[in-house]
C-alpha positions as CSV (number, residue, x, y, z in Angstrom):
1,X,113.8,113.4,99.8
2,X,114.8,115.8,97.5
3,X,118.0,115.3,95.0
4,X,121.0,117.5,94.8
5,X,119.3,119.2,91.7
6,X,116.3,120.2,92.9
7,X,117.8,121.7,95.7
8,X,120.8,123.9,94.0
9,X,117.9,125.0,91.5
10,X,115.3,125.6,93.4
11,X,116.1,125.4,97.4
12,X,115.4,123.4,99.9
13,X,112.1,121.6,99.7
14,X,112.3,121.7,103.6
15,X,112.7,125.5,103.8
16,X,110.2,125.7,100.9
17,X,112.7,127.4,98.6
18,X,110.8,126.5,95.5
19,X,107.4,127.8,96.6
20,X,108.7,131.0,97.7
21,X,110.0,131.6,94.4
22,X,107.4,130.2,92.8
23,X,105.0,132.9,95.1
24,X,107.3,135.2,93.8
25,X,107.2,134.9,90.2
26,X,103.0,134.7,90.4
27,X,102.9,138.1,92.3
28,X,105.9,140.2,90.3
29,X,103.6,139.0,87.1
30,X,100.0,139.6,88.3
31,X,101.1,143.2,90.1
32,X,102.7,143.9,86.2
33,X,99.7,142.8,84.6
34,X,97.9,144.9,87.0
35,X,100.1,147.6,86.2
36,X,100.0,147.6,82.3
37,X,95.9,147.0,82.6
38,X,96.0,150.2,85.0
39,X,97.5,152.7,82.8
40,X,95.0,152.7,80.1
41,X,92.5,153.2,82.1
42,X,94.1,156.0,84.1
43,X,94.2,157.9,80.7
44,X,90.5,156.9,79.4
45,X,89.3,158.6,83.2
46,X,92.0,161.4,81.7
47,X,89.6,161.9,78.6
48,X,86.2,161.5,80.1
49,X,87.0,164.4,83.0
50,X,88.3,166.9,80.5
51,X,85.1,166.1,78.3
52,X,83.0,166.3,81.1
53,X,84.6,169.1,81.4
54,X,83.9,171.4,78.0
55,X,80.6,170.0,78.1
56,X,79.7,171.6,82.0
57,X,81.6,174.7,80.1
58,X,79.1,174.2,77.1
59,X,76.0,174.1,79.4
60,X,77.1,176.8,81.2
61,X,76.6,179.3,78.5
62,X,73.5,178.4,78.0
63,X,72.3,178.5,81.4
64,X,73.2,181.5,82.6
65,X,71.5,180.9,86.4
66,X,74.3,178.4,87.1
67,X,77.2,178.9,84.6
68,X,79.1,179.7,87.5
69,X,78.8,176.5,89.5
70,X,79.3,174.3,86.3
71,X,82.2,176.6,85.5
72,X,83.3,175.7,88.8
73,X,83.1,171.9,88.6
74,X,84.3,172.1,85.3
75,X,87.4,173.3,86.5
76,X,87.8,170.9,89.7
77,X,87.2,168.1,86.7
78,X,90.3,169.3,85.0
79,X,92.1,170.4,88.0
80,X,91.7,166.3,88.7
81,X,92.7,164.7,85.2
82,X,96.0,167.7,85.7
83,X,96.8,165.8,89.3
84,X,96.0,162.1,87.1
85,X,98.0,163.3,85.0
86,X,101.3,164.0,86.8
87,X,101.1,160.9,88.7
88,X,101.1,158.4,85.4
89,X,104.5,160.5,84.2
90,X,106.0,160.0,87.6
């Protein structure tokens, strides 16, 4: 049976006050860690697609028999890190 201190800290052991809490704590840290390993790697996929991106633009002046389709994708790569972008200042 649990005493009166375990159960004004931490609930009733019946209702399983202290494992839903406990549950709780475990998610709101792993979603945060989650979070804060997230963010660096949203901008590193920032930097690679607007590399990509001059390099497409690069080869494209060289090959002149399809500048216009890297010149495309080039600009759907950076139209994509813009949209990544947005969404990490939000």
């Amino acid at each position: 049976m649990a005493n009166l201190t375990h159960i004004a800290r931490f609930g009733s052991l019946e209702r399983g006050g202290f494992l839903k809490e406990a549950r709780a704590v475990i998610e709101a840290r792993r979603t945060s860690l989650m979070v804060t390993d997230l963010i660096p790697r949203v901008r590193d996929t920032q930097v690679f697609l607007r590399m990509a991106a001059v390099e497409l633009r690069r080869i494209a002046e060289q090959a002149r028999d399809i500048a216009v389709e890297l010149r495309h994708v080039a600009q759907q790569l950076e139209a994509e890190a813009e949209d990544l972008a947005r969404h990490d200042t939000e």
